[in-house]
C-alpha positions as CSV (number, residue, x, y, z in Angstrom):
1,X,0.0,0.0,0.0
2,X,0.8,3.4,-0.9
3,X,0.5,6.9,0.8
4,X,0.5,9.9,-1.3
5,X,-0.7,13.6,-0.5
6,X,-1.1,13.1,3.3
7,X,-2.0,15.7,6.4
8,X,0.8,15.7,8.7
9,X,-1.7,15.3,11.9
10,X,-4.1,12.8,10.4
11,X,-0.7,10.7,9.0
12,X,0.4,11.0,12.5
13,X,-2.4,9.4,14.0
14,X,-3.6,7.0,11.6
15,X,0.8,5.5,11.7
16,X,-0.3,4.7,15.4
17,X,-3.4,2.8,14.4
18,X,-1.6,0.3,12.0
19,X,0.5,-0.5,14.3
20,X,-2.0,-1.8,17.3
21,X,-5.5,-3.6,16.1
22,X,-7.2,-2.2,19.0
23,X,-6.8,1.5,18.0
24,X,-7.3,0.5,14.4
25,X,-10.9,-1.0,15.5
26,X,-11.9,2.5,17.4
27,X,-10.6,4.1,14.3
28,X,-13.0,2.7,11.8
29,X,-15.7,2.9,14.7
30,X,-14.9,6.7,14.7
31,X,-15.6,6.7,11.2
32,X,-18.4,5.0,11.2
33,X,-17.9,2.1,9.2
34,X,-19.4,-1.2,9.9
35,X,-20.0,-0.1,13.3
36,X,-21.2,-3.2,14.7
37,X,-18.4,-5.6,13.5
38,X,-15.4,-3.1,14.7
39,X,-17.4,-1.8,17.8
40,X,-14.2,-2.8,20.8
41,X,-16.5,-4.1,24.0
42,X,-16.9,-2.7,27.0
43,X,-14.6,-4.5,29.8
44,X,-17.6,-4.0,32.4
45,X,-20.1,-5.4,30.3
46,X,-18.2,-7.7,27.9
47,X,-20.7,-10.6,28.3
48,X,-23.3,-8.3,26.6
49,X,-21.0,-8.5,23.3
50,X,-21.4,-11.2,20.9
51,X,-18.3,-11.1,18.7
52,X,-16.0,-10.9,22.1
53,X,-18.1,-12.8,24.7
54,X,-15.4,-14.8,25.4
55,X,-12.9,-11.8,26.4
56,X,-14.7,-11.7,29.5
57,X,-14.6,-14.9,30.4
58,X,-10.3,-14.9,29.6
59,X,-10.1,-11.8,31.7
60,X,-11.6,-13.6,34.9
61,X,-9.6,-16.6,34.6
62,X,-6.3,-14.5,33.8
63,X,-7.0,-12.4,37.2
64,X,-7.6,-15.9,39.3
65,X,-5.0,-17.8,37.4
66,X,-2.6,-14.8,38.8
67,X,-4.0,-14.7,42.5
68,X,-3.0,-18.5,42.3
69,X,0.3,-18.1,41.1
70,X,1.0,-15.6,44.0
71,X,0.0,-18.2,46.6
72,X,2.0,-20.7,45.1
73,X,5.2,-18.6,46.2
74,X,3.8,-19.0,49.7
75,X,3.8,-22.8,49.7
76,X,6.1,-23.9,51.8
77,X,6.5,-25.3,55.1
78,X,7.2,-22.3,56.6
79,X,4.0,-20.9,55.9
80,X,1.1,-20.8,57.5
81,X,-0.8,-21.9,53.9
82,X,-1.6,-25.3,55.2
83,X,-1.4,-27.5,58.6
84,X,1.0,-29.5,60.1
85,X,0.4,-32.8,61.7
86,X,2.3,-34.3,64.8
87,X,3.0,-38.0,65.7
88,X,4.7,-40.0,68.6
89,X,7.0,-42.8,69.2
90,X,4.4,-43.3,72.4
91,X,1.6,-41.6,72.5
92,X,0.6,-42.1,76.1
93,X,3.1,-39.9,77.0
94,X,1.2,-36.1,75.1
95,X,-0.3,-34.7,73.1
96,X,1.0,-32.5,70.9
97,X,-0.5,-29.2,69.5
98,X,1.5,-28.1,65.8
99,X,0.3,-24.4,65.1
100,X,0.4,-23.7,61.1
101,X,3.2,-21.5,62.0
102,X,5.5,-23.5,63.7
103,X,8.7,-23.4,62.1
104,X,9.0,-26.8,60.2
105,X,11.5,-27.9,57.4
106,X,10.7,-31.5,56.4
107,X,10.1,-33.9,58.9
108,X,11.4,-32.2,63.0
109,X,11.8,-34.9,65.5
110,X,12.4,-34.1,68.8
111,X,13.0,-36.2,72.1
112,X,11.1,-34.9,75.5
113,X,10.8,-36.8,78.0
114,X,8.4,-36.4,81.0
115,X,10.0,-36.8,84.5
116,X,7.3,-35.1,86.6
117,X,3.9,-34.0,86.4
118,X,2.0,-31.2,88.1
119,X,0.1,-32.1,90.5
120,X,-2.7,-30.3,92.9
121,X,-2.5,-29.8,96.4
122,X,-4.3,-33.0,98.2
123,X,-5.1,-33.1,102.0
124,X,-7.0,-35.9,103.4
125,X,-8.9,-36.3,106.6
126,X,-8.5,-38.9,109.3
127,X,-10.3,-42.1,108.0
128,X,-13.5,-42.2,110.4
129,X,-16.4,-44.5,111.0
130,X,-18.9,-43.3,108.8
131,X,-21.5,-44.5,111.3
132,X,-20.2,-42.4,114.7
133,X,-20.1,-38.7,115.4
134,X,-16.5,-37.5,116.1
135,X,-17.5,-33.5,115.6
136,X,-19.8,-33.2,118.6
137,X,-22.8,-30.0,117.6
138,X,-20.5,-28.6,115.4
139,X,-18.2,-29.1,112.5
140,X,-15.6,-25.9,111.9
141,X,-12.4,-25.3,110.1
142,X,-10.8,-22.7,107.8
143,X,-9.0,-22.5,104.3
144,X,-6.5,-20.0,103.3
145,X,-5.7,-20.3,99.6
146,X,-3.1,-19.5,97.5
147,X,-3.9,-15.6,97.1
148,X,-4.1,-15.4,101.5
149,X,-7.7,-15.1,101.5
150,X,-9.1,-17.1,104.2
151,X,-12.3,-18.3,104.3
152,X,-14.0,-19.7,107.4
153,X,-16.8,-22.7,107.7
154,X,-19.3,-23.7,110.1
155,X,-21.2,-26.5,110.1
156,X,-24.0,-27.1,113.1
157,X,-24.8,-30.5,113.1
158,X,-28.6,-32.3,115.2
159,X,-28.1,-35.6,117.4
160,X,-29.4,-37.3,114.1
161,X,-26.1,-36.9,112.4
162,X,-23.3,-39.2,112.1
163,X,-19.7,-38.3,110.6
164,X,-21.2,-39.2,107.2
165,X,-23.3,-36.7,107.1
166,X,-21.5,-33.4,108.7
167,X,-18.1,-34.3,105.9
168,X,-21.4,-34.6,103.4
169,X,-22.4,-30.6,105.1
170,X,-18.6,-29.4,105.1
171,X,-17.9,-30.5,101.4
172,X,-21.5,-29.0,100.2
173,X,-20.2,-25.8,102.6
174,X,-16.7,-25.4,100.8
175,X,-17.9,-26.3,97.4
176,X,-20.7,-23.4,97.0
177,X,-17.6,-20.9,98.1
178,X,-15.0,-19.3,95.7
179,X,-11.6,-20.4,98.2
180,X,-10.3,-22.6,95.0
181,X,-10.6,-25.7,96.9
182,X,-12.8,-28.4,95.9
183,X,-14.4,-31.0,98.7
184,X,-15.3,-34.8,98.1
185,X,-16.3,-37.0,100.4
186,X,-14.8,-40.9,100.5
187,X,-16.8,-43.9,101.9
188,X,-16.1,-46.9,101.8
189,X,-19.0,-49.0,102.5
190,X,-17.6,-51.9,103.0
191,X,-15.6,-50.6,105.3
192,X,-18.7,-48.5,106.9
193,X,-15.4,-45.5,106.9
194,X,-15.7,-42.0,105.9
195,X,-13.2,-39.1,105.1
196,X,-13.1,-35.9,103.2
197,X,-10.5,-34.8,101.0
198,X,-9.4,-31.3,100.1
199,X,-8.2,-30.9,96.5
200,X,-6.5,-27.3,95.1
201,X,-8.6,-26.3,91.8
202,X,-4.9,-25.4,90.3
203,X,-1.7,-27.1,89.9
204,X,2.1,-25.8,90.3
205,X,3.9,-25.1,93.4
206,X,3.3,-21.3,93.0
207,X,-0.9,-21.2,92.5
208,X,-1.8,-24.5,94.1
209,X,-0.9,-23.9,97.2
210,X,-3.3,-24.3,100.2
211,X,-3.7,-24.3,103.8
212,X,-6.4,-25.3,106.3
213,X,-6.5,-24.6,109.9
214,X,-8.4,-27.6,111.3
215,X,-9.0,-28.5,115.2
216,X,-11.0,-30.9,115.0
217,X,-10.7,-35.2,114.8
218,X,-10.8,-35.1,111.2
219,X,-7.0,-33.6,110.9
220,X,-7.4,-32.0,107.5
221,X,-4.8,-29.7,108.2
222,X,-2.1,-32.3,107.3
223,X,-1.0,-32.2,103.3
224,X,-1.1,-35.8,101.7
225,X,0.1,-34.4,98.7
226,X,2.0,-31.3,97.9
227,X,1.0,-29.5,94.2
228,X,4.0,-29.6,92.2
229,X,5.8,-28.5,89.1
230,X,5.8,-29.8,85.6
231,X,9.1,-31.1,84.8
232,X,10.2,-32.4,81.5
233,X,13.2,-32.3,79.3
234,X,13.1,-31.6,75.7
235,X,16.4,-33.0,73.4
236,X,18.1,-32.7,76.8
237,X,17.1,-29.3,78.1
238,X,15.0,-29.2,81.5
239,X,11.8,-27.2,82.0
240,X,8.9,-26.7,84.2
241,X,5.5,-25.6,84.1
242,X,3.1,-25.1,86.5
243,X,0.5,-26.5,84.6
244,X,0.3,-29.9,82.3
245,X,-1.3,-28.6,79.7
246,X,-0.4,-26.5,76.5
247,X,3.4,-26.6,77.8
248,X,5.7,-24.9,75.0
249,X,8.4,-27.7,73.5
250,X,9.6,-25.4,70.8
251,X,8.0,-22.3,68.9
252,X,4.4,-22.9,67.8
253,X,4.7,-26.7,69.5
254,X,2.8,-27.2,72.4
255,X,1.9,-30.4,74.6
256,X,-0.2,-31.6,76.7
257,X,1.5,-33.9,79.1
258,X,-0.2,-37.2,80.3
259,X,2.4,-39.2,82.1
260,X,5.9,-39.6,83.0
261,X,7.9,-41.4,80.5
262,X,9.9,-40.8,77.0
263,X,8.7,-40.0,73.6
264,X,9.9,-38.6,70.1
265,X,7.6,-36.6,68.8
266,X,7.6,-36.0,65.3
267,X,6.0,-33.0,63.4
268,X,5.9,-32.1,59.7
269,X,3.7,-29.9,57.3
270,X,0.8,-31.9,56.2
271,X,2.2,-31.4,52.3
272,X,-1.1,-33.7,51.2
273,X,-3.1,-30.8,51.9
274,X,-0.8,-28.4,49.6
275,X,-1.0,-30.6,46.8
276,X,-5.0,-30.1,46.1
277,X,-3.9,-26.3,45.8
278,X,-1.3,-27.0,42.6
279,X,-3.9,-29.5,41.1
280,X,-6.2,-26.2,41.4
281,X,-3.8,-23.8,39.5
282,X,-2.7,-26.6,37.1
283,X,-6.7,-27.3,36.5
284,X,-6.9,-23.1,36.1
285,X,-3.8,-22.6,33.8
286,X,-4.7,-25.6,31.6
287,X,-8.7,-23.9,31.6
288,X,-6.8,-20.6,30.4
289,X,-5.2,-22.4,27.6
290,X,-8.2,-23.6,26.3
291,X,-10.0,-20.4,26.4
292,X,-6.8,-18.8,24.5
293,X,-7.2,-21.6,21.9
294,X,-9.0,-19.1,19.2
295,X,-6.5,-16.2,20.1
296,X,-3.1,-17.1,18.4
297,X,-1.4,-15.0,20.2
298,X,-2.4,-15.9,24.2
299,X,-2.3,-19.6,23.2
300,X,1.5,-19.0,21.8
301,X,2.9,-17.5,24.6
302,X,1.3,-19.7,26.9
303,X,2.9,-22.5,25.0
304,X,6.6,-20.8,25.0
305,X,6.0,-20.7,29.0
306,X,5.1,-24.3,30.2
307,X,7.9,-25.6,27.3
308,X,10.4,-23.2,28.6
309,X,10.0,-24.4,32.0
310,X,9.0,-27.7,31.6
311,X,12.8,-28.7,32.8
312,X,12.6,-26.5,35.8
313,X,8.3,-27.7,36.6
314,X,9.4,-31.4,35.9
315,X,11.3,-31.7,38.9
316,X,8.8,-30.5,41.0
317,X,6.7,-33.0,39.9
318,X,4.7,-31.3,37.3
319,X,5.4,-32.0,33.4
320,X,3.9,-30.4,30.1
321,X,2.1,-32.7,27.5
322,X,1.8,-31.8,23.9
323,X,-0.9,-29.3,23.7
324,X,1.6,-27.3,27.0
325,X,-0.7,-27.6,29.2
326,X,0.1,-29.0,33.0
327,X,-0.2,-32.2,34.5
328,X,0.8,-33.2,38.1
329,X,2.8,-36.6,37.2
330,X,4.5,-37.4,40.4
331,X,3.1,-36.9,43.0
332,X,5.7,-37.9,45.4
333,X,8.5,-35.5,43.7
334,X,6.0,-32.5,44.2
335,X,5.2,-33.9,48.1
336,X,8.9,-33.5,48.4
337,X,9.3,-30.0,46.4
338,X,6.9,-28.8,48.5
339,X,8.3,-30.0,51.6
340,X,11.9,-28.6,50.9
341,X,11.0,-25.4,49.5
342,X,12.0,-25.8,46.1
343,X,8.4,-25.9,44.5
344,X,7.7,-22.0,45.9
345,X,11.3,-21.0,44.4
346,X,9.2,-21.4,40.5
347,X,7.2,-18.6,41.7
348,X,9.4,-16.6,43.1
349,X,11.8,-13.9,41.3
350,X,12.7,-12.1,38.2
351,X,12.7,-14.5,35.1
352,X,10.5,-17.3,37.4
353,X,8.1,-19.2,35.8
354,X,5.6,-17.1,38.0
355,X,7.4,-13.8,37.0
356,X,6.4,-14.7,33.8
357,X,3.0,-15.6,33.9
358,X,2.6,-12.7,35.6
359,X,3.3,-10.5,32.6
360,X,1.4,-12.8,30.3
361,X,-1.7,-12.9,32.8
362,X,-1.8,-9.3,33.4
363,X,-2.3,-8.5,29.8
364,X,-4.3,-11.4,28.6
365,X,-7.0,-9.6,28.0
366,X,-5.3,-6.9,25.9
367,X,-3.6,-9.9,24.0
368,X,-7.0,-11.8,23.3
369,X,-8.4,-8.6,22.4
370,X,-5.6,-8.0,20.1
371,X,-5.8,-11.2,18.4
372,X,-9.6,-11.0,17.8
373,X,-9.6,-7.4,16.0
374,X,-6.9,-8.7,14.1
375,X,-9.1,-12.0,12.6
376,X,-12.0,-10.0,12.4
377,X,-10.5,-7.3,10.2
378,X,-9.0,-9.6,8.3
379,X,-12.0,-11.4,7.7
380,X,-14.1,-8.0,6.8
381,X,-11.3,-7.2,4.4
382,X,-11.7,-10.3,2.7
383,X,-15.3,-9.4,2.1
384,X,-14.4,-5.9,0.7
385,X,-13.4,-4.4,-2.3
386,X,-10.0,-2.9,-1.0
387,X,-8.9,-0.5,-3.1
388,X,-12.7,1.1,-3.0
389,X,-12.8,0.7,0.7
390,X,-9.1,2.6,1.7
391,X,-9.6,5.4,-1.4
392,X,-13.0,6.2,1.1
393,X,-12.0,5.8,3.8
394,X,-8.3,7.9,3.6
395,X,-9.9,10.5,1.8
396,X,-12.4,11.2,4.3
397,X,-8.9,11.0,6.3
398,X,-7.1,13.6,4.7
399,X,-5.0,10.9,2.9
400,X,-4.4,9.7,-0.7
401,X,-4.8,5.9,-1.5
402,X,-2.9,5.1,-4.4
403,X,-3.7,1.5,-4.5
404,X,-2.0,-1.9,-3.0
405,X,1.6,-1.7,-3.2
């Protein structure tokens, strides 16, 4: 094609529609010609278009292909993306609590060994007949717990009762007041004895602590047994807690402790869940492709990405068929990409497979858009009469058509 006589401003503009199909489109729109062949859609209402329809529906998978890609930089055991799973060489010993952000590698194994548990403060009455009454009218003693506050009880018993009933009166006594110290009542009926037993509602030497001033026959003042520390030992290294449960072991591992003994306790991200989050970006990209099968160009570069990478993707576990789309073939390599960090790494970076579908995902819709003028012109200029069609249209444009070069 040839350009004769021109206008210096309308040359100007029209040499930046030949080069982009878009702007080429919006030019013969301006024009008016064919309006609703060469009308560009609306990206807020592309579904509404006929002829692009399917733009819309390459721009939302584009955007969520992206937001996968991002989270696929994430997925590693040091994230808190997925859970982590615990397991013991004896079980009986705790229970252990993994958060999703406890640091983890691969597989952490670590030794702890429980040499004491913490115990309440117990006291224990004089064992009594159940059937005789050693309190006399009255029944009376005092607690002081672990804060100092003492609290006194009084209990007036009838000729009718027996020292069955006025322990039964005490423990109901202590138990409807706020002292932290909890009242049961033993009898053994066999027996025909009775005594009551005093138990601290917390454990560790520190908050369990209890004492009771007690004159009586029942002697509850003397401790049977004392509230104690935790103690345990983790790879070698001695701690205590006042409490049994939720005791730290390393950061974001917790245990509850259950009895004294030894146990490895073994923790590792639960990679299984992580691998239905790939087979959801592979099932997006490869959905992508398909869409960008009528635009040559989206199609082509996503083609030059999965076969430039498919090196680096197959040893994650991932490998490219023949069409370039994605398929998770071993499942066990990408368990073990994932675990060691090296899976993340293709999503990470300048020049990364992620970098790259980054770029191609961000202006997928431009690209499709691109590709689609492009057929359609072509198609409408098949249908034309050329030369008839540019001598219009350039003279109305300030130009002078001088045929097909």
């Amino acid at each position: 094609m040839a350009i004769g006589a021109i206008n210096a401003n309308t040359y100007s503009i029209f040499n930046n529609y030949l080069h982009t199909g878009g702007t080429l489109t919006n030019y013969l729109y301006g024009l008016g010609k064919n309006n609703d062949m060469f009308k560009p859609p609306q990206q807020n209402n592309m579904s509404n278009t006929s002829l692009y329809g399917s733009l819309g529906s390459i721009k939302s998978s584009a955007d969520i292909l992206r937001s996968m890609a991002s989270s696929m930089a994430s997925l590693s055991p040091l994230s808190s993306s997925f859970g982590k799973t615990a397991s013991y060489t004896d079980k009986d010993v705790l229970t252990a609590n993994v958060a999703n952000n406890a640091t983890v590698s691969s597989v952490t194994k670590t030794n702890v060994t429980v040499n004491q548990l913490a115990t309440t403060q117990q006291n224990k009455s004089a064992t009594l007949s159940a059937a005789d009454n050693s309190f006399g009218s009255q029944f009376t003693l005092s607690i002081t717990n672990d804060k100092g506050q003492t609290s006194a009880f009084n209990v007036n018993l009838s000729a009718s009762d027996n020292n069955k009933t006025a322990m039964q009166s005490m423990a109901d006594s202590i138990n409807k007041s706020n002292t932290g110290v909890k009242a049961t009542v033993s009898y053994d009926e066999k027996a025909g004895t009775v005594s009551l037993v005093l138990e601290g509602a917390k454990t560790g030497e520190n908050d369990g602590k209890f004492t009771v001033t007690d004159g009586s026959s029942a002697n509850l003042s003397v401790v049977e047994r004392q509230s104690v520390n935790a103690e345990y030992t983790v790879n070698g290294q001695s701690f205590t807690s006042q409490s049994n449960n939720a005791v730290k072991i390393t950061d974001g591992v917790t245990a509850d402790l259950k009895k004294t003994g030894s146990t490895q306790l073994s923790y590792s991200a639960d990679v299984g869940s992580a691998i239905s989050k790939v087979q959801s970006f592979v099932d997006t990209f490869n959905s992508l492709k398909d869409k960008a099968a009528s635009s040559g160009e989206l199609n082509a570069q996503m083609t030059v990405l999965t076969s430039t990478f498919s090196r680096t993707l197959g040893f994650s576990g991932i490998s490219v068929n023949s069409s370039g789309k994605l398929e998770i073939n071993n499942e066990e390599a990408l368990k073990n990409s994932i675990a060691s960090g090296s899976f993340s790494k293709n999503f990470q970076g300048v020049g990364s497979f992620g970098y790259k579908l980054n770029d191609i995902t961000t202006n997928a819709y431009k690209t499709a858009y691109s590709s689609a003028v492009k057929d359609q012109f072509q198609d409408f200029m098949n249908s034309q009469n050329k030369n008839n069609f540019f001598s219009d249209l350039f003279s109305s444009s300030g130009l002078l058509f001088n045929g097909w070069a």
